[in-house]
One Martini backbone bead per residue (centre of mass of N, CA, C, O) as a GRO file, in nm:
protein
  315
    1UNK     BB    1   0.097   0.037   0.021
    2UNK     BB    2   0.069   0.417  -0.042
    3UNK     BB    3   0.177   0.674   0.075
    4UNK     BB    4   0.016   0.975   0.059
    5UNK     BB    5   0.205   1.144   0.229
    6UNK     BB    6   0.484   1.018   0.033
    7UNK     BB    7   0.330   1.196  -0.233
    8UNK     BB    8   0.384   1.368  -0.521
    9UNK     BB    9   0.169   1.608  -0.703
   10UNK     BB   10   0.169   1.668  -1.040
   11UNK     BB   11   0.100   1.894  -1.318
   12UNK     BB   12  -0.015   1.848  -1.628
   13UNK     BB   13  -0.036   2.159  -1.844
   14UNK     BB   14  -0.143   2.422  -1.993
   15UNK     BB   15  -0.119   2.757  -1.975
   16UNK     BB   16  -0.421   2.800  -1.997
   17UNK     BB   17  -0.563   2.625  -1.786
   18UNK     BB   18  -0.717   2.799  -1.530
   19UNK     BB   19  -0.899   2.585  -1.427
   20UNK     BB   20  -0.704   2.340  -1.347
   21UNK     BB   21  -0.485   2.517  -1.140
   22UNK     BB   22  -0.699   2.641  -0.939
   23UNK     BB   23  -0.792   2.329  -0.874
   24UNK     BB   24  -0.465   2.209  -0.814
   25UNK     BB   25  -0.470   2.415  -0.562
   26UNK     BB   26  -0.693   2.354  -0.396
   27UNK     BB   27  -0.557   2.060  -0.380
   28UNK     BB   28  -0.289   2.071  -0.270
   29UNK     BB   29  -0.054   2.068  -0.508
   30UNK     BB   30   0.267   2.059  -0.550
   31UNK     BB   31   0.283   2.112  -0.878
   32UNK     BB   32   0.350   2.297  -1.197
   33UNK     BB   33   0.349   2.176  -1.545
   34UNK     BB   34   0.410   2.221  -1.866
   35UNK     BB   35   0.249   2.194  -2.192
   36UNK     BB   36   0.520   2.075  -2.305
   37UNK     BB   37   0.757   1.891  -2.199
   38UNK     BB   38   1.011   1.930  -1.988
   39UNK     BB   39   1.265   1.701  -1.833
   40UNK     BB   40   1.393   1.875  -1.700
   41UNK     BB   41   1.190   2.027  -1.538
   42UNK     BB   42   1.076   1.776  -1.387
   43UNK     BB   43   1.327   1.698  -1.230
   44UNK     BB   44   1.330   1.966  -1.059
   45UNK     BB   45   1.020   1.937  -0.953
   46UNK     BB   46   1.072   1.611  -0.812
   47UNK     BB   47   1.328   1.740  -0.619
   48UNK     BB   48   1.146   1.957  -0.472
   49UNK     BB   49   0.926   1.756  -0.345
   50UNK     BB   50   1.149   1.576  -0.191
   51UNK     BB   51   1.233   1.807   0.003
   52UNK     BB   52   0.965   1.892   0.109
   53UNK     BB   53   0.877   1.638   0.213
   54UNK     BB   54   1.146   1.609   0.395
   55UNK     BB   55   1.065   1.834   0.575
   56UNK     BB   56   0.811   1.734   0.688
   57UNK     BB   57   0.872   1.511   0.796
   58UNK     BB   58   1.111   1.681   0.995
   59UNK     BB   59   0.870   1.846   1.142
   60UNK     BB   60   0.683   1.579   1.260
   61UNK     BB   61   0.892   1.480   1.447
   62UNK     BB   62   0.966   1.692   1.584
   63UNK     BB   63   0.735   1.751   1.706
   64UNK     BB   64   0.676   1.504   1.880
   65UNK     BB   65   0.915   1.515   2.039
   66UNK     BB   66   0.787   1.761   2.198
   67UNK     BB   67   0.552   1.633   2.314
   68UNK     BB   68   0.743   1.435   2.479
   69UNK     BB   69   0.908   1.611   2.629
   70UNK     BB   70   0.645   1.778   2.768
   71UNK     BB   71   0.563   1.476   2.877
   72UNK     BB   72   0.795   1.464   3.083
   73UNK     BB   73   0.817   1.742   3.237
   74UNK     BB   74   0.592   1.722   3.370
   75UNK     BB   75   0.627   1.443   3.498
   76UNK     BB   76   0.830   1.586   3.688
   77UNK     BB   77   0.687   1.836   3.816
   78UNK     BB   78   0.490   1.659   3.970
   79UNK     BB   79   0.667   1.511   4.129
   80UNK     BB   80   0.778   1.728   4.308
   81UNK     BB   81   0.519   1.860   4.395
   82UNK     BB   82   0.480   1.602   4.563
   83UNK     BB   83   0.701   1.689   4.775
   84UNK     BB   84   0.556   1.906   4.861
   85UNK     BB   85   0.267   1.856   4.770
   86UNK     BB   86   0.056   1.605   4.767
   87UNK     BB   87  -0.251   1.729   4.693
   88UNK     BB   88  -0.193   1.832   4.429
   89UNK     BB   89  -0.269   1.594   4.256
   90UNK     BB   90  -0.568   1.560   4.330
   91UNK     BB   91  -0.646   1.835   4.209
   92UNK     BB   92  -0.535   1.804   3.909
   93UNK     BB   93  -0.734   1.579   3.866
   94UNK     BB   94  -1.005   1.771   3.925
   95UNK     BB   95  -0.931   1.959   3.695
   96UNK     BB   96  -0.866   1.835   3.433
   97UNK     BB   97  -1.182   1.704   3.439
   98UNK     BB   98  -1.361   1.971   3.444
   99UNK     BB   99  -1.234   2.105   3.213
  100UNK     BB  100  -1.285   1.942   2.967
  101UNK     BB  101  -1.578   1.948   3.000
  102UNK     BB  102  -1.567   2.262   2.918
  103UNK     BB  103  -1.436   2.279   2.683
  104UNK     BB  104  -1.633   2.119   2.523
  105UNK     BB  105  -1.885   2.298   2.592
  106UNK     BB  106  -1.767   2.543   2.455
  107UNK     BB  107  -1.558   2.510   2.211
  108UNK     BB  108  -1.314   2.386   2.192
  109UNK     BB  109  -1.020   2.325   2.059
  110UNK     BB  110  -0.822   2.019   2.012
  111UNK     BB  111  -0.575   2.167   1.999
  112UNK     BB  112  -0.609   2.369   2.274
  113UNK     BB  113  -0.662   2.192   2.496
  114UNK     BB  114  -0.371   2.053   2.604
  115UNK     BB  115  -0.294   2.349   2.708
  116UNK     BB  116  -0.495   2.336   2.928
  117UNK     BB  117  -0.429   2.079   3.070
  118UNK     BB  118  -0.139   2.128   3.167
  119UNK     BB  119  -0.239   2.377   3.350
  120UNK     BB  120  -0.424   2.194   3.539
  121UNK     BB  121  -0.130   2.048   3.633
  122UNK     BB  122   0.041   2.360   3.677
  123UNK     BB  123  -0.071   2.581   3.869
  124UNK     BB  124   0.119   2.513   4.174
  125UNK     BB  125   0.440   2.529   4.119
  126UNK     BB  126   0.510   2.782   4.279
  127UNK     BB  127   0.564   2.597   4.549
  128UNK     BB  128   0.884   2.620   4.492
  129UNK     BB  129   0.890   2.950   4.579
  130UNK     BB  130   0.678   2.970   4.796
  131UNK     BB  131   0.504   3.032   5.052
  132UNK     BB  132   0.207   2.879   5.200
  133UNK     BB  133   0.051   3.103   5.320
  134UNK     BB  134   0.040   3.252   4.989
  135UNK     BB  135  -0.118   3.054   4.790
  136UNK     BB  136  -0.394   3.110   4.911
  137UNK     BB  137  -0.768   3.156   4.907
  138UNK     BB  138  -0.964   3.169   5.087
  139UNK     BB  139  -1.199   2.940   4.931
  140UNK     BB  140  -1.037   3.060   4.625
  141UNK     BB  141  -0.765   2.891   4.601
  142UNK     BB  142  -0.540   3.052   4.444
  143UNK     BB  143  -0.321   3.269   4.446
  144UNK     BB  144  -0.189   3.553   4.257
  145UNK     BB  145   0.111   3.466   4.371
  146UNK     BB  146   0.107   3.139   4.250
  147UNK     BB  147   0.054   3.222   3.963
  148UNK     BB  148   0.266   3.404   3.880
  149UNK     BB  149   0.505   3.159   3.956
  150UNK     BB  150   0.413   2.975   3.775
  151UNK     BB  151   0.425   3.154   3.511
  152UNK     BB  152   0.772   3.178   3.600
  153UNK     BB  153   0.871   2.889   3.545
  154UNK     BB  154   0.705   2.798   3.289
  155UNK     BB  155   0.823   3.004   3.041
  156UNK     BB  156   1.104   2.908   2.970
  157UNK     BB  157   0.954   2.672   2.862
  158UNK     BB  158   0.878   2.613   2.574
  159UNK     BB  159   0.643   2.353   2.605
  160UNK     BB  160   0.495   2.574   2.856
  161UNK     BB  161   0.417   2.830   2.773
  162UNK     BB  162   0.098   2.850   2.680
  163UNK     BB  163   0.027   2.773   2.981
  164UNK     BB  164   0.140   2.977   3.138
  165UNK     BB  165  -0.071   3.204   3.044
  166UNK     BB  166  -0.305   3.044   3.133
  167UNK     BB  167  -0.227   3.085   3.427
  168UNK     BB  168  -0.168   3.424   3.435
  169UNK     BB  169  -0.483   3.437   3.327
  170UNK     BB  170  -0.621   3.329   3.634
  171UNK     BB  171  -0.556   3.645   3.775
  172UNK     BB  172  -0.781   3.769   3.623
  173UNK     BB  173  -1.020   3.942   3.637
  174UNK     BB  174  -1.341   4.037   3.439
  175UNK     BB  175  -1.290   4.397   3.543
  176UNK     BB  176  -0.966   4.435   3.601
  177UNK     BB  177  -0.913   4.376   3.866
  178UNK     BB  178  -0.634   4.357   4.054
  179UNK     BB  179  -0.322   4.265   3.971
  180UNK     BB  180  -0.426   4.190   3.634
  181UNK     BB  181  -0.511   4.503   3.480
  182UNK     BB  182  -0.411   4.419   3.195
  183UNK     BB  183  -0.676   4.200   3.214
  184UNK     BB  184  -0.980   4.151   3.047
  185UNK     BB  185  -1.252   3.994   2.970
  186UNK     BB  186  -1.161   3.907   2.657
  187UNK     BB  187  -0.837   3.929   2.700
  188UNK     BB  188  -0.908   3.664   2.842
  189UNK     BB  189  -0.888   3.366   2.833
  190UNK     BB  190  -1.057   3.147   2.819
  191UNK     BB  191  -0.915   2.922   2.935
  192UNK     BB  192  -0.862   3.065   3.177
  193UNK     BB  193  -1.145   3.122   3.272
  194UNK     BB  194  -1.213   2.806   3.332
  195UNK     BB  195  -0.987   2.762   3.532
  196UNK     BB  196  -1.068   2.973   3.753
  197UNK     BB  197  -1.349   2.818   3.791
  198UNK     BB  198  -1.290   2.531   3.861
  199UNK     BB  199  -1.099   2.571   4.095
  200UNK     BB  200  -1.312   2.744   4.273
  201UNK     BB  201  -1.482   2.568   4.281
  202UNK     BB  202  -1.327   2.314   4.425
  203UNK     BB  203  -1.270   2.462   4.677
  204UNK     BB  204  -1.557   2.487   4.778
  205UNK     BB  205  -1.603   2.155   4.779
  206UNK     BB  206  -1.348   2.104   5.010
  207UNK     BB  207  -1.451   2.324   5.242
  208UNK     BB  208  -1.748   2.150   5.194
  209UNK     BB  209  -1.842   1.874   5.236
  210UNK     BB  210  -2.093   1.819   5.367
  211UNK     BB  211  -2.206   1.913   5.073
  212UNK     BB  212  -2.514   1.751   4.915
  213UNK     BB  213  -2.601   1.910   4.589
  214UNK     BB  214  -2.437   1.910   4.312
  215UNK     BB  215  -2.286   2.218   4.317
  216UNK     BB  216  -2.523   2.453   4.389
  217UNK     BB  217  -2.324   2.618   4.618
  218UNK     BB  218  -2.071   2.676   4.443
  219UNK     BB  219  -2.208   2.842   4.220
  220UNK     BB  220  -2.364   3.040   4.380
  221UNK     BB  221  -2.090   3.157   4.528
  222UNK     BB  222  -1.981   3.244   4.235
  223UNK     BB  223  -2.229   3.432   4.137
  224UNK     BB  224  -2.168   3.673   4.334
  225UNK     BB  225  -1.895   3.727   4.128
  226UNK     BB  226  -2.030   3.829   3.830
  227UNK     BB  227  -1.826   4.050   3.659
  228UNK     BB  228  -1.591   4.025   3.810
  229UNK     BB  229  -1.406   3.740   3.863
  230UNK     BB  230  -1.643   3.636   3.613
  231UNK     BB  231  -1.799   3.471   3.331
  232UNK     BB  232  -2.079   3.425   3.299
  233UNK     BB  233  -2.084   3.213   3.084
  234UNK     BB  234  -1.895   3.007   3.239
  235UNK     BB  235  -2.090   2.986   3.481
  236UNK     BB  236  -2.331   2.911   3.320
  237UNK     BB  237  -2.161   2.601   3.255
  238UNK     BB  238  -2.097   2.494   3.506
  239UNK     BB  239  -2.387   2.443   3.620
  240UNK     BB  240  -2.427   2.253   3.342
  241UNK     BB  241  -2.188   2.052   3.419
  242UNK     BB  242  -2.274   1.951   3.711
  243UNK     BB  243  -2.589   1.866   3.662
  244UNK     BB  244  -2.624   1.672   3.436
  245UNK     BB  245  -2.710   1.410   3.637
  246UNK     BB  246  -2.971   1.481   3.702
  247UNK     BB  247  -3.282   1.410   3.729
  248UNK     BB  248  -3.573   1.434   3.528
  249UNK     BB  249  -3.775   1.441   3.838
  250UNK     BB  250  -3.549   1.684   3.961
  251UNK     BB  251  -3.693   1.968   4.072
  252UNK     BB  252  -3.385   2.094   4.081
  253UNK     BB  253  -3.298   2.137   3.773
  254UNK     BB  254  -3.071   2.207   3.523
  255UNK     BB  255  -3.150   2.412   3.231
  256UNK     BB  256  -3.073   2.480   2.936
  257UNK     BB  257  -3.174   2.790   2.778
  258UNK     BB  258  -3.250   2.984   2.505
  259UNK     BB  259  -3.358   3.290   2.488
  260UNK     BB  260  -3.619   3.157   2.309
  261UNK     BB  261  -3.681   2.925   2.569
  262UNK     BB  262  -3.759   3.098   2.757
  263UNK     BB  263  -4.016   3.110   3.050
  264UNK     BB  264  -4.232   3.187   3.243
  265UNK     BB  265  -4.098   3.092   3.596
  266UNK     BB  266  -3.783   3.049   3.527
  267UNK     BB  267  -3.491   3.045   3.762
  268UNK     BB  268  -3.204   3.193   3.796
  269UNK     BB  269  -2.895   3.071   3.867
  270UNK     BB  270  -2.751   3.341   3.720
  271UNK     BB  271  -2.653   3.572   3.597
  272UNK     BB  272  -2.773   3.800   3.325
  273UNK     BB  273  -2.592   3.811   3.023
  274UNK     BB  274  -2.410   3.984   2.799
  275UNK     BB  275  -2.127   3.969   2.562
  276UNK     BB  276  -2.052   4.282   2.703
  277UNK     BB  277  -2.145   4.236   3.051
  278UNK     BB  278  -2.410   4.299   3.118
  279UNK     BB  279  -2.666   4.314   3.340
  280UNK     BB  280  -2.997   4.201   3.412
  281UNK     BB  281  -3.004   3.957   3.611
  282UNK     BB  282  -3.009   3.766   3.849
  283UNK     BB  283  -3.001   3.555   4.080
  284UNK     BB  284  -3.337   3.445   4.137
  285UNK     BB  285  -3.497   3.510   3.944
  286UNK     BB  286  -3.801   3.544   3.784
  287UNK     BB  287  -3.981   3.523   3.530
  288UNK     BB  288  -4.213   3.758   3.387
  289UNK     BB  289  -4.277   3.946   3.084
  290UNK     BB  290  -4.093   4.159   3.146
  291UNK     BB  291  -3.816   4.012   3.163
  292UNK     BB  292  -3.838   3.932   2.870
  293UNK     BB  293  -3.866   4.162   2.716
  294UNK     BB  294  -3.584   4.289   2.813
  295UNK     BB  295  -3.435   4.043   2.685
  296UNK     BB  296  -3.531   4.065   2.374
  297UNK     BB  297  -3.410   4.360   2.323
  298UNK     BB  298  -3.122   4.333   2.432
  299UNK     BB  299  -3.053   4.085   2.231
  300UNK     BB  300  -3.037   4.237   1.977
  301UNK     BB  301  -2.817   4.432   2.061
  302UNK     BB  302  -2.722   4.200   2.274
  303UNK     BB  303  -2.588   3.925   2.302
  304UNK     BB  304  -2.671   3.609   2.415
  305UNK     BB  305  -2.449   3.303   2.375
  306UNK     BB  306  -2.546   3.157   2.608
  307UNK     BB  307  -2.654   2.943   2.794
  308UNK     BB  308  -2.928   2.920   3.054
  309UNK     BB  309  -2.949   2.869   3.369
  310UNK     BB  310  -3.273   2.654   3.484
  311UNK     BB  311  -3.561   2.658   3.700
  312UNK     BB  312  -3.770   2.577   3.858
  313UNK     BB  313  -3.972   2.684   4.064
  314UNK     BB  314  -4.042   2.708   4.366
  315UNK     BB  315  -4.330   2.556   4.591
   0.00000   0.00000   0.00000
């Protein structure tokens, strides 16, 4: 059988010919040559595709490689850190989890998860540098002179750049308040919004295990900081990520619904926002005839892009 990934493709066709010249170019076509063929020129055709499929095939390995290098790094740094901190890692693996779910549910690229999860195993880092007394925020994960020098440890190592970035940008609240005031809002990468959420929630379902609730109590606990510390849109996936589970019967249950499937009587898990930050109701609110008016004009000119976390009002 032959690799078609290490065969190359070439047009011989008149000069002429620019319907089939241009139909050989979108279809990713290795190069194109005149007829009637001149030899030399062919051979010299045949010699430069076969150097650059040998180019490509010599960044393929090399990315590999570097792919492979990173997670041997990584996997030495977690090392590491378990002998600094041992729940390191088991925070770790419930970072990972909850984020890949989050990733999906927003649509992050299948690309770019990878540099999410990376982050979500080395955000703690920085304990190989700082006092454990300021690593934490009560209540609320990690501060963010951890997160600083997580990201300040991560920088040098070229294959954790990009999550290293990721780390820094966890550190920055969604109204541009905090220590990190050059990123807010759009600026604040998703991933790293995404990383910011999990991590928080999380913190806060550690410090009250006693609450079986299935994260009702710390999704609330987080949406009184919404517009604040988070994306209103991330908290509002988080709520239906984390609720997924819940009965079909189970008259708590939080169901996402689309600006035009909201309902008179539906209450809101999280504040409603629109996708430029402004806040419509609070969270805790029911619909009302009058509250959809004002949902469905805001709608039209300032898009809510997030489904909406609701359930049915209590009896």
């Amino acid at each position: 059988m032959i690799d078609v990934d290490h065969v190359a493709f070439i047009l011989i066709t008149s000069p002429t010919s620019s319907g089939a010249r241009v139909g050989a170019w979108t279809l990713a076509v290795d190069a194109i040559v005149n007829h009637p063929l001149h030899v030399a020129e062919l051979q010299a055709c045949v010699q430069a595709c076969q150097r650059q499929r040998a180019l490509q095939a010599s960044l393929s390995t090399e990315y590999k490689r570097r792919g492979r290098d990173a997670d041997l790094t990584l996997d030495l740094l977690q090392t590491g850190l378990d002998a600094v901190c041992p729940e390191a890692r088991a925070r770790a693996d419930e970072t990972l989890l909850l984020a890949a779910q989050m990733a999906h549910a927003l649509h992050v690229p299948q690309e770019l998860t990878s540099e999410l999860l990376r982050a979500a195993q080395l955000y703690e880092i920085g304990r190989f540098v700082i006092d454990a007394a300021v690593a934490e925020t009560p209540g609320h994960g990690p501060s963010p002179a951890l997160l600083a020098a997580s990201a300040a440890l991560l920088m040098p190592i070229p294959s954790l750049a990009n999550p290293a970035e990721l780390v820094g940008g966890m550190g920055a609240n969604w109204d541009g308040s905090g220590p990190l005031t050059h990123l807010e809002r759009g600026a604040i990468p998703m991933r790293s919004r995404i990383l910011r959420v999990v991590v928080d929630y999380l913190a806060i379902r550690r410090l009250h295990p006693e609450i079986d609730d299935r994260g009702v109590a710390a999704c609330e606990q987080l949406a009184l900081h919404t517009g604040t510390r988070y994306d209103a849109a991330v908290l509002s996936e988080l709520a239906l990520v984390v609720s997924s589970e819940f009965g079909e019967n189970d008259g708590n249950r939080v169901e996402p619904l689309r600006v035009e499937q909201l309902t008179e009587g539906r209450m809101l898990v999280n504040d409603l926002c629109t996708a430029s930050g402004v806040k419509l109701l609070s969270a805790g609110s029911v619909l009302t005839p009058a509250s959809l008016r004002l949902i469905a004009e805001r709608h039209a000119l300032d898009p809510i892009v997030h489904a909406v976390a609701t359930r049915r009002r209590a009896t």
